[in-house]
One Martini backbone bead per residue (centre of mass of N, CA, C, O) as a GRO file, in nm:
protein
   87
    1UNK     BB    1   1.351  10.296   2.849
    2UNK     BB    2   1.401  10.584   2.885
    3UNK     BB    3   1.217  10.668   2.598
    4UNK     BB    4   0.902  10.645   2.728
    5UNK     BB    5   0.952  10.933   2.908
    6UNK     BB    6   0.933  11.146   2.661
    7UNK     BB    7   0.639  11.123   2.569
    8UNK     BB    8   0.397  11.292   2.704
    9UNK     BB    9   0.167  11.260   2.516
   10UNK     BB   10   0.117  10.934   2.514
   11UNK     BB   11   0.076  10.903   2.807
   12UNK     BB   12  -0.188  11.111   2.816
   13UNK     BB   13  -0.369  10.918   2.596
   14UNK     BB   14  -0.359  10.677   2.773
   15UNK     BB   15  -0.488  10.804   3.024
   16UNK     BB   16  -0.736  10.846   2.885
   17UNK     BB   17  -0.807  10.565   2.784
   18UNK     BB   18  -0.880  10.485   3.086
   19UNK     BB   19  -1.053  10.642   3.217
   20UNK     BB   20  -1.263  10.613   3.000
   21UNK     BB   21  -1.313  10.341   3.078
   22UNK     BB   22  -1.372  10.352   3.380
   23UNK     BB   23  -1.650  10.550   3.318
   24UNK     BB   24  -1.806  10.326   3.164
   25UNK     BB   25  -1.833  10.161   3.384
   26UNK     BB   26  -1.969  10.316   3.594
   27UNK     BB   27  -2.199  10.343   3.445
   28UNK     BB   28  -2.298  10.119   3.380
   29UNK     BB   29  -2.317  10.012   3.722
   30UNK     BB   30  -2.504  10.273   3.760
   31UNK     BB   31  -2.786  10.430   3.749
   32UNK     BB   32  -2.660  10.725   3.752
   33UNK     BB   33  -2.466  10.996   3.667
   34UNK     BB   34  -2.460  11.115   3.951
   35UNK     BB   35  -2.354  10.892   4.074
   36UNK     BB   36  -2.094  10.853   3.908
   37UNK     BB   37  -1.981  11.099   4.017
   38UNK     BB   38  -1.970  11.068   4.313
   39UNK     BB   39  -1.801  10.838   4.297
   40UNK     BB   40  -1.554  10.935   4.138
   41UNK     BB   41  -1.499  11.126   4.330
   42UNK     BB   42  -1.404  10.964   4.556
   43UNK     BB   43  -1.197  10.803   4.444
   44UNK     BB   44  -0.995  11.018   4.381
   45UNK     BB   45  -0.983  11.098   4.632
   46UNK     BB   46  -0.869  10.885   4.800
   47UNK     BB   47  -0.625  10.822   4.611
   48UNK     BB   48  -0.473  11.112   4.734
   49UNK     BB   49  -0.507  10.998   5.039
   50UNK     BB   50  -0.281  10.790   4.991
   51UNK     BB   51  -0.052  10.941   4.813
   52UNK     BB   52  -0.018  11.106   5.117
   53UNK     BB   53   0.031  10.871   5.297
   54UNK     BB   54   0.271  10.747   5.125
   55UNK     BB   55   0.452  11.053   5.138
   56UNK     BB   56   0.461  11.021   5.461
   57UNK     BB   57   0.588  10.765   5.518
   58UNK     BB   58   0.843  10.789   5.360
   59UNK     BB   59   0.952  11.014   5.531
   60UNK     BB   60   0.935  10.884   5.813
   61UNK     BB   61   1.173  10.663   5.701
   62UNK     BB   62   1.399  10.824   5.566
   63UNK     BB   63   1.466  11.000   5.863
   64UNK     BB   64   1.509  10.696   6.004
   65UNK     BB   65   1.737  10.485   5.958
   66UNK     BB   66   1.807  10.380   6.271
   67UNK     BB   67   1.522  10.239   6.320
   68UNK     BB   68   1.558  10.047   6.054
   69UNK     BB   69   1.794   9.856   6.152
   70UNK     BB   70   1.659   9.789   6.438
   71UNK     BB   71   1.446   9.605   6.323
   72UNK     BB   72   1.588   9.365   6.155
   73UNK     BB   73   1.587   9.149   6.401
   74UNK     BB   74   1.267   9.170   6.417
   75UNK     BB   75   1.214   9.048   6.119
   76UNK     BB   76   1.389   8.796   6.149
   77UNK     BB   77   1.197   8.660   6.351
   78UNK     BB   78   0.934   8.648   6.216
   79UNK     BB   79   1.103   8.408   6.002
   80UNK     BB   80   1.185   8.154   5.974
   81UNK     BB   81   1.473   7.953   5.907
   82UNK     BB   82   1.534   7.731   5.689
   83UNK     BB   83   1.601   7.379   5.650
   84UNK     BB   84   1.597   7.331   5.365
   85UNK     BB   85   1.781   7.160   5.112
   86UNK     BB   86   1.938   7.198   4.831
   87UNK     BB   87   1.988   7.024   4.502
   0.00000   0.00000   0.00000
């Protein structure tokens, strides 16, 4: 496994070649290329602001492990424990 993230050159080829195919969805999909371009512009926008919210989320989560401990209670509490015994 180490070794796929070794070239980068075929990482990049293979990420075009999805690219490629969702740009040719959305323009079958699409009225016009206008439309395409505009569709694609948001949707990387969207992409992008998940990507900032998801490592904002994670400092946020990581830089305070004390409050991570103290949910644990409240989490187990939350889906009670199976009766059910394995045979």
């Amino acid at each position: 496994m180490d070794g796929i993230y070794d070239d980068t050159k075929i990482i990049f080829d293979g990420q075009n070649v999805y690219v490629e195919l969702l740009w040719r969805y959305i323009l079958s999909r699409l009225p016009s290329e206008q439309d395409a371009v505009i569709f694609f512009n948001k949707l990387i926008l969207d992409l992008l602001f998940i990507m900032r919210v998801t490592f904002a989320m994670d400092d946020q989560i990581y830089s305070s492990p004390n409050e991570i401990d103290q949910m644990e209670p409240l989490m187990q509490s939350m889906w009670p424990k199976s009766n059910t015994k394995t045979m």
